[in-house]
N, C-alpha and C positions, 0 to 999 in steps of 0.2 A: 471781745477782749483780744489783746495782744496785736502785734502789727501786722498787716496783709503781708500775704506769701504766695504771691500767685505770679506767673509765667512776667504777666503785664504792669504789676505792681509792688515792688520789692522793697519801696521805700517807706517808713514809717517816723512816728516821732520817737526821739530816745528816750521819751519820758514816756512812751506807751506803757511798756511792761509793768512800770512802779504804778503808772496809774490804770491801770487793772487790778494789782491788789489793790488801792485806796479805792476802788470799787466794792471791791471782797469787803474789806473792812467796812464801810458804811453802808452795804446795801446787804448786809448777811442776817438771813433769819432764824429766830429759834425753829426749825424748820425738820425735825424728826419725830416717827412714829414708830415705837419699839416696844414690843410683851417683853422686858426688860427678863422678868421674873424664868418665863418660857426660853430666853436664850442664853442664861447663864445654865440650866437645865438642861439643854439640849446639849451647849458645849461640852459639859461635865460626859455626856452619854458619849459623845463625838470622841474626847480625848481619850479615852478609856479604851472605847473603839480602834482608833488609831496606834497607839502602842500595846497593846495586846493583841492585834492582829499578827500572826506567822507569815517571813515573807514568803514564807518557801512554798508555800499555797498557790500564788502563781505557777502560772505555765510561765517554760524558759522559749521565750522568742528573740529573735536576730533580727535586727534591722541595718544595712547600710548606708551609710551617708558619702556625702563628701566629705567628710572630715572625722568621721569614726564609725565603729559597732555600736550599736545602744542591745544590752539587756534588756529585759519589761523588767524581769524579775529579781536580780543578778543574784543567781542560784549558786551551784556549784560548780558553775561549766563558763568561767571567765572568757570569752573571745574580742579580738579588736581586729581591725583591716589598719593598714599605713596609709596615710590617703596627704597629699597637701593641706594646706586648712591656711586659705589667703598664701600671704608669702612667707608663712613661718616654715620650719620646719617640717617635715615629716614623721606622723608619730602612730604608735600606737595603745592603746587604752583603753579601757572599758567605761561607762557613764556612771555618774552616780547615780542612785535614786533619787527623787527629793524627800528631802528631810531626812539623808543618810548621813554620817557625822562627820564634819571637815575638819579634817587635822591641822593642827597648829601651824605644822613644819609639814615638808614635803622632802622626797630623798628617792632617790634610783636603786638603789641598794634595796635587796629584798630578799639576800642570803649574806649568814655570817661564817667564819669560821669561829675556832677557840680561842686565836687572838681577838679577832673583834670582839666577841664576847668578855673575855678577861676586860679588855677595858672599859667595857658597860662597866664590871664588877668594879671600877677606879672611877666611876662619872664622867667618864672620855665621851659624851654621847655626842657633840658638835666632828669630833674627833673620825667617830664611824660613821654616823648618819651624814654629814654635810654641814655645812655654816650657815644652812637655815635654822639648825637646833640652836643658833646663839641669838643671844636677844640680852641688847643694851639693857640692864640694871637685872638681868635672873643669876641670881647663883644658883647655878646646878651641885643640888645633893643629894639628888635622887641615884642611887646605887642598885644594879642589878645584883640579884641576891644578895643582898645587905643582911649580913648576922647567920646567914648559912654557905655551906660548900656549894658552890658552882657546879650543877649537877648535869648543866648544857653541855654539850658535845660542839652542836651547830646549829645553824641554824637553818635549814633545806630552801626552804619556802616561806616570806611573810606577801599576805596577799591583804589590801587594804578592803575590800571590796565581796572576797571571798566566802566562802563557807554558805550561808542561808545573808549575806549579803552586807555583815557586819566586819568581816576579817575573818582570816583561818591565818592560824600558823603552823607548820610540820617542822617539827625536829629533833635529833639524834637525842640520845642521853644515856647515863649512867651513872647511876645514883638512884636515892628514893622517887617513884615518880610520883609524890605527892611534890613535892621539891622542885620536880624538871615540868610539871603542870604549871608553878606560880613562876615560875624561871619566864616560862615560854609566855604568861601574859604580862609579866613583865616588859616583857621585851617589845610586844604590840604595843603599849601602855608608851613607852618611851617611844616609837616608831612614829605615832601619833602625836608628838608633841606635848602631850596631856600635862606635862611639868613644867612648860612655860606660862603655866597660868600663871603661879604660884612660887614666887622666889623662896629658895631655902627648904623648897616641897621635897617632902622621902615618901616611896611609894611603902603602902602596906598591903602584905598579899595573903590571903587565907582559902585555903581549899578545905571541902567537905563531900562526902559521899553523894552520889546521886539518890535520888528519893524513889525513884524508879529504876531496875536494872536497864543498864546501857546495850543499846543494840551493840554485836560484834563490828570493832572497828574495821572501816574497808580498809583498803589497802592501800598504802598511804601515796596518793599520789593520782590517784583515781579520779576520775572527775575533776579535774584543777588543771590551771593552766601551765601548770611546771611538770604535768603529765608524767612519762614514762622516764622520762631524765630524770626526776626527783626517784622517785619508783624504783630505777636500777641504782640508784645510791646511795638508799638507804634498808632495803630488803635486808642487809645483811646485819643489822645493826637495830638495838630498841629504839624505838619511834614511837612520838605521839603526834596526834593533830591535837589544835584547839580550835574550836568552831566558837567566834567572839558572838556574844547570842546581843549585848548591848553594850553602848558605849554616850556616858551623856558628860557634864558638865556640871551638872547639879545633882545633888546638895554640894556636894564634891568631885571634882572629875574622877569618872572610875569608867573600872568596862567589866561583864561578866562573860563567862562563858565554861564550856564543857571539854575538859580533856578525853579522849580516848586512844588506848595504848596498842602497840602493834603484838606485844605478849601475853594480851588476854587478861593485864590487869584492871579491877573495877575501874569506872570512869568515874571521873571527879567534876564537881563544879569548883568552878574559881574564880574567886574577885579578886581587883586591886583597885587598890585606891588611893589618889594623891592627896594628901595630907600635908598643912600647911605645918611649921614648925611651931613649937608648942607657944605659944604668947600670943602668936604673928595677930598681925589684923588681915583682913582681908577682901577691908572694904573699899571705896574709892581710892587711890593712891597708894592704899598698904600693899595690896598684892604684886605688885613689882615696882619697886621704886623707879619714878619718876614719868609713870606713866598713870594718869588720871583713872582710866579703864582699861580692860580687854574683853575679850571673847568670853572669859568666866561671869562678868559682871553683865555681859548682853544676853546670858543665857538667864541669867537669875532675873534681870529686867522683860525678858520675855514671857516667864513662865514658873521664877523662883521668887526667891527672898528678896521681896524690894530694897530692904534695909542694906543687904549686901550690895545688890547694884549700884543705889543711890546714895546712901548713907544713913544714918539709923532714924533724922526725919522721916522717912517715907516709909518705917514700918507700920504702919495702917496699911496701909495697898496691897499688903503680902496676902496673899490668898484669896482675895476678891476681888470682883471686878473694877478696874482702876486704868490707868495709861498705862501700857506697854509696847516695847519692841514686836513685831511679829515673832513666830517661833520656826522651827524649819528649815525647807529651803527658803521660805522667805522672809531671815533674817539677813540682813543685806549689811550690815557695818560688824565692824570685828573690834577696832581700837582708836580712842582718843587721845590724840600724840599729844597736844596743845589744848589747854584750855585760857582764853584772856576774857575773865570772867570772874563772878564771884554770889554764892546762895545768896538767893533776894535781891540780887542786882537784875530787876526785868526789864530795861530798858534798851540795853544794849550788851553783848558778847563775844567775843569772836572764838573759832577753835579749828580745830584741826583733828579731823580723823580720818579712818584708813577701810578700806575694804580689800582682801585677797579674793582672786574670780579666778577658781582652778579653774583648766581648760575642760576638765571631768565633770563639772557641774551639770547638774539638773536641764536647765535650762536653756545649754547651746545645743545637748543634745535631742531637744525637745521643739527647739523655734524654727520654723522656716525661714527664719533671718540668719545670711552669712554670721552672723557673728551675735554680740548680743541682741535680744531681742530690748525693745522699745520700753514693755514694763520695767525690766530691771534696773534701766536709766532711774526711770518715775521714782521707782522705792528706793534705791541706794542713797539717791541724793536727799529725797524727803528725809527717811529715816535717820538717816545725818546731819540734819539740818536740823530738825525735831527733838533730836536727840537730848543737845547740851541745853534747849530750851527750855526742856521738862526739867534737867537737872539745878537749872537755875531758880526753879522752885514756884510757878505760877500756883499748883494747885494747891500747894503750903496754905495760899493767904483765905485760903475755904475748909479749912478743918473740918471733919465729919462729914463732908459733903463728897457724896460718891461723882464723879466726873469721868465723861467717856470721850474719848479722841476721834477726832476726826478731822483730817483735810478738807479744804473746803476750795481750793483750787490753787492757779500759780500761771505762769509762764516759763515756759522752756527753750533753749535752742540748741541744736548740736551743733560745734564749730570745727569739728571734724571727721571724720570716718576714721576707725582707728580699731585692732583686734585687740580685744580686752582678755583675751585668754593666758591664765598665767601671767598675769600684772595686778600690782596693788593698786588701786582707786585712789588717789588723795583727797578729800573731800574736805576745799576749805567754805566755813559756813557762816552766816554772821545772823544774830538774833537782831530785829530791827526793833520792834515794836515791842510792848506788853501793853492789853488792855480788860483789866479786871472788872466783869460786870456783875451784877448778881445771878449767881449761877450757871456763869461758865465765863470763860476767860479766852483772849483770842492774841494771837502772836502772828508775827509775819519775819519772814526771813529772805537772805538770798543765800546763793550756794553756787560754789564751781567745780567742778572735776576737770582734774589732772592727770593725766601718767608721767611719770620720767618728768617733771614741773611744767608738761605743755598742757594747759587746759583743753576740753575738748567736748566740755559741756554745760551748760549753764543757768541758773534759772532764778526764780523769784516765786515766794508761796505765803500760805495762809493756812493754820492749823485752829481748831476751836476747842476747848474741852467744854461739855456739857454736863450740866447736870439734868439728872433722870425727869425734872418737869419742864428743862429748857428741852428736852426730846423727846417729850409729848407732845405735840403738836406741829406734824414736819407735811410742812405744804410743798413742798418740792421747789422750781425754778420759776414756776407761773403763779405763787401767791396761793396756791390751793387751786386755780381755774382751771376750766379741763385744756388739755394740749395734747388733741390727737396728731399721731403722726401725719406724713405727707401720707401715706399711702391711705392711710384712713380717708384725709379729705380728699383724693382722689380716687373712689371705688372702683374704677372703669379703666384704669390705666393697663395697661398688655403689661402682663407679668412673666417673667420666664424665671427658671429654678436653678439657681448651682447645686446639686448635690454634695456637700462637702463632705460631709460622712461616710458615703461610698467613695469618693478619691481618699479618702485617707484609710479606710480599709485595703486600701490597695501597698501593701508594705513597700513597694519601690515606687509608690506615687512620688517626683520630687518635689519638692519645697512648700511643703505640710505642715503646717504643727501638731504633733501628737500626742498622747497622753496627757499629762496634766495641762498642757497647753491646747488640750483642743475644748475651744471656747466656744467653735458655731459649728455648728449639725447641716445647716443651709441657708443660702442665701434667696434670698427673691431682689430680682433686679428690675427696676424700667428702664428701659435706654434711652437717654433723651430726656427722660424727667429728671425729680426737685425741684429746687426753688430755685436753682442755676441754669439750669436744662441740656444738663452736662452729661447725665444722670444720676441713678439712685438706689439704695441698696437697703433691706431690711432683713432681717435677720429677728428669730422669735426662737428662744431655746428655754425648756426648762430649769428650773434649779431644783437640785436633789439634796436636800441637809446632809448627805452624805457627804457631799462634793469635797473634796482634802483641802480645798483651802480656808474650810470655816474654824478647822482645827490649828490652823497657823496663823488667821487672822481675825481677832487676839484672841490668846488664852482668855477666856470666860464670857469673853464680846464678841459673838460671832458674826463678821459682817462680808462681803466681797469685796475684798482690795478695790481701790478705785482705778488701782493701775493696770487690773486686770480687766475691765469693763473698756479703759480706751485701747487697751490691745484687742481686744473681741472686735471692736471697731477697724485696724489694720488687719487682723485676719479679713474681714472682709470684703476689705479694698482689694487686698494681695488674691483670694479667689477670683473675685471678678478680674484683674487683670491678667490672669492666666486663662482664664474663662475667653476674655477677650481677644485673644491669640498673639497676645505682646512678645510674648517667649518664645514664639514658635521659630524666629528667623537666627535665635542666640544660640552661640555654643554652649555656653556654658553661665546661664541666666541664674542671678541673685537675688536677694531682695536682700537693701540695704535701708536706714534713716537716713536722708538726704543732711546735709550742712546746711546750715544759714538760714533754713526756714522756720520762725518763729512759731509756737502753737501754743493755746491755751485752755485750761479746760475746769471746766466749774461743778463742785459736786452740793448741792443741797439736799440730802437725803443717804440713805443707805439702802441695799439690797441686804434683806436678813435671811437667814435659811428657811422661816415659812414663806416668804413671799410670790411665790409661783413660779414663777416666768422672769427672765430679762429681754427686753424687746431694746433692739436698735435700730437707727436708720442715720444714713450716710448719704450726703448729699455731694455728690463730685462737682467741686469747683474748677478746676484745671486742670487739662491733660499735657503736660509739655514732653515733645517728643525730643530726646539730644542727638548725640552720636553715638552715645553707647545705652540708652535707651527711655524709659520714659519714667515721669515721676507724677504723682497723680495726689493731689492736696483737696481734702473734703472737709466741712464741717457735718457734724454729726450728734444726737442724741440718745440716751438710753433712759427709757421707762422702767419702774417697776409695775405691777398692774394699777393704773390709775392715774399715774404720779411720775412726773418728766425730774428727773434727779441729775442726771449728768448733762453737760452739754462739754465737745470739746470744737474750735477752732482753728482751721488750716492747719491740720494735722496731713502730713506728707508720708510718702512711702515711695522708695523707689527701686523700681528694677531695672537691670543693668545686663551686660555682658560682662561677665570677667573676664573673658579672652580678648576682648575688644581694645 
């Protein structure tokens, strides 16, 4: 599928890509195998697991990069280094976790005085925080300390990041400190954006005794990155901390958390919560005029009230297993600006949505790629693309018919290199196709990414919803026949081993992927074999039900991203070409997604969290050496045990010299 991309061959037909999906489309099998019953089960056990875990249970470790500190844990003990990052700026920060909660709005400001406060208390929030708090068609009436006396002082320290990893805030007061407790989550509450969900939104704040006596509060300023500065300037004066314990989106955006006071008074718990104005709607379009969706309606389509996401057709979906957004970090679209479209129109649509990619995210801190990694491309623009499809209503025309989502392949190209860090994604998408069959339904679309209106990425895809007996019977890519790897048909081939596990134990190994990003434990190479005789790469790692991404990909359907199987695939490449001593002669060696090289990649099947094992193999097709360094394009496959489900094509990776 899709057009060659190799040193020798660059040219293709422009009808290739379309006719790769007209492939998708008539050559696509009812072709899955899933204990349905067993993985809605397990999720239930997964999600429960995953938000009732404590973060602070981690060990607090340091990692540096070229471009920042990474926390494992982000405990109490904030750190960053200032490092360049490409040719932006110089900065410093801390990473997020994934699946830690991204704020609406973004602001430098991280202490107030009595002025800035007062005009919290006047809804001046654009005003103190920045004119990211403004947003075409929100009326702000959300008011700090609405209906009581102002009992804040200042505000010392808001840290977003802080405390056991959800925010802390420290500051003065004088007043009731039941009072300077809901003040101070107030004011995280508005820091965070939380009230641009929701035009016309008043926050509502209630404190209650701790259930448990509170350990004595330390001493404010301790362990935090505003250290002994915050410490000498506030000793003199009542102080609390709030350590924010959660912060979500649904049912309503709210956040709780624990105050404790510097004079010894009991500690309190505290919510807030933003509250729509009494009537409002707050479904499609109601929640801020003139904008279709946001970020409140992708979290309830992830993991909430479908009816709110979608509009009150799709209250059947709400709590069972049905299409959704991933949840997480990887929920990848935030707002649809533009929709040209209309429910029940399956034929054709166009739209326009948005994605914000703080530079703090999960995932730059996490890839061995300069900048974003390669999945994120996969998902942003899928899930975008996917998006207004679902909203158009395909699974409407199957009432009572439970229906599971799944991609089923596409073609991609990136048209340029470019830092996504701190930019919004434009994601223009167009619905091409609808094709209603009995018991699952299939759609094709294309999609481009933009920054600043220059595209810079592009592609074409195929998504299927299933029903439970159309994924009963999933033969993978070969029709059910067996299809052993190369390695398998060549028993005898000289093997050698990357260790990847040990280089990445190694905390200042560079250009690693780590944590949630580490996908392969080890490589085995032939040099000189495949089917190219280029060489070849195989890769065999377990899966653990454990693994955090069964819990983000989807609520109740626990499957493995497909965009995280063709990145297990470039990690691979990316070891062996470090293996290979490509980077040895560079200053300052990267790995980037090359330009202009088309890839395609095909999924018939799922990886489920019983399934064992994912096994890959990567056959290198070209090695092109340039001036600043080399770029290596493979096709490759991934098994579950038995059953060849992925296959991706001239999938490229390149390293480079930045100094060069």
């Amino acid at each position: 599928m899709g057009a060659p991309a190799t040193a020798e061959a660059s040219e293709g037909s422009a009808a290739a890509p379309r006719a790769a999906i007209a492939e998708l489309r008539t050559g696509v099998v009812t072709a899955h195998r899933a204990a349905l019953a067993a993985q809605v089960a397990l999720q239930r056990a997964l999600w429960k697991r995953a938000v009732g875990t404590p973060l602070s249970s981690n060990a607090v470790r340091v990692r540096a990069t070229a471009s920042i500190a990474v926390r494992e844990d982000h405990g109490t003990a904030p750190v960053g280094v200032t490092a360049p990052v490409g040719d932006r700026a110089s900065r410093a920060f801390v990473a997020a976790r994934e699946g830690a909660f991204k704020p609406l709005a973004r602001t430098t400001r991280t202490e107030l005085d009595r002025a800035a406060l007062e005009s919290l208390t006047a809804g001046a929030v654009a005003e103190v925080f920045g004119p990211a708090y403004r947003r075409d068609g929100v009326e702000v009436v959300a008011r700090l300390a609405g209906g009581e006396p102002l009992a804040l002082i200042s505000i010392e320290a808001i840290e977003l990041y802080g405390g056991t990893g959800d925010g802390r805030v420290v500051a003065r007061y004088d007043g009731a400190p039941d009072a300077a407790a809901r003040q101070a989550a107030e004011v995280f509450a508005l820091f965070t954006g939380m009230h641009l969900c929701l035009s016309g939104s008043t926050l509502t704040a209630a404190t209650e005794p701790l259930r448990a006596p509170s350990s004595p509060a330390r001493p404010v300023g301790q362990g935090c990155s505003t250290g002994s500065a915050v410490a000498g300037r506030v000793a003199a004066h009542r102080t609390l901390e709030l350590i924010v314990s959660a912060l979500d989106l649904v049912p309503r955006p709210h956040i709780t958390g624990t105050a404790s006071f510097s004079a010894g008074e009991p500690g309190l718990s505290v919510e807030v919560t933003v509250t729509e104005a009494p009537g409002a709607g707050v479904g499609p379009g109601e929640a801020v005029p003139n904008l279709l969706l946001n970020e409140f309606h992708m979290a309830h389509l992830a993991r909430g009230d479908q009816a709110i996401a979608m509009g009150p057709e799709f209250s059947e979906y709400t709590g069972v297993r049905a299409t959704r957004l991933p949840t997480g970090g990887l929920l990848l679209v935030d707002r649809v600006r533009e929709f040209d479209g209309a429910r029940g129109t399956l034929d054709h649509a166009a739209y326009t949505t948005e994605y914000d990619s703080p530079a703090d995210s999960w995932y730059y801190a996490d890839t061995a790629n300069e900048s974003m990694p390669h999945f994120v491309y996969m998902e942003t623009s899928l899930q975008a693309a996917l998006l207004m499809g679902y909203y158009a209503g395909p699974t409407l025309t199957q009432p009572g018919t439970t229906l599971s989502l799944r991609n089923l392949g596409g073609t991609a190209t990136v048209l340029r290199q470019v830092d996504l860090r701190d930019r919004t994604i434009e994601q223009s998408s167009r619905l091409l196709s609808t094709t209603i069959l009995p018991g699952s339904s299939l759609q094709t679309f294309d999609y481009t990414l933009s920054v600043d209106g220059t595209p810079f990425y592009t592609g074409e895809t195929m998504f299927g919803y299933f029903s439970d007996e159309a994924l009963a019977n999933q033969t993978g890519l070969d029709a059910g026949r067996p299809a052993p790897s190369w390695l398998d048909e060549n028993p005898t081939a000289e093997v050698r081993t990357i260790d990847v596990a040990a280089r990445r134990a190694d905390p200042i190994a560079p250009l690693c992927s780590r944590r949630t990003l580490a996908l392969i434990d080890q490589v085995d190479v032939v040099d000189g074999g495949g089917k190219h005789g280029a060489g070849y790469l195989h890769s065999l790692r377990p899966i653990d039900p454990a693994d955090w991404f069964f819990a983000r990909h989807f609520h109740l359907d626990p499957v493995i991203p497909g965009s995280l199987g063709v990145e297990s695939v470039i990690h691979a490449v990316q070891e062996w070409l470090l293996d290979a001593g490509h980077a040895a002669d560079m200053a300052d060696p990267v790995f980037r997604i090359p330009a202009d090289i088309p890839f395609s990649w095909r999924y018939r099947g799922q990886f489920l969290p019983t399934d064992g094992t994912v096994e890959l193999e990567a056959h290198v097709k070209t090695l092109h050496r340039g001036l600043h360094g080399v770029t290596a394009v493979v096709d490759g496959s991934l098994w579950k045990p038995g059953l060849r489900i992925y296959e991706v094509t001239d999938l490229a990776v390149e390293l480079v010299d930045r100094r060069a």
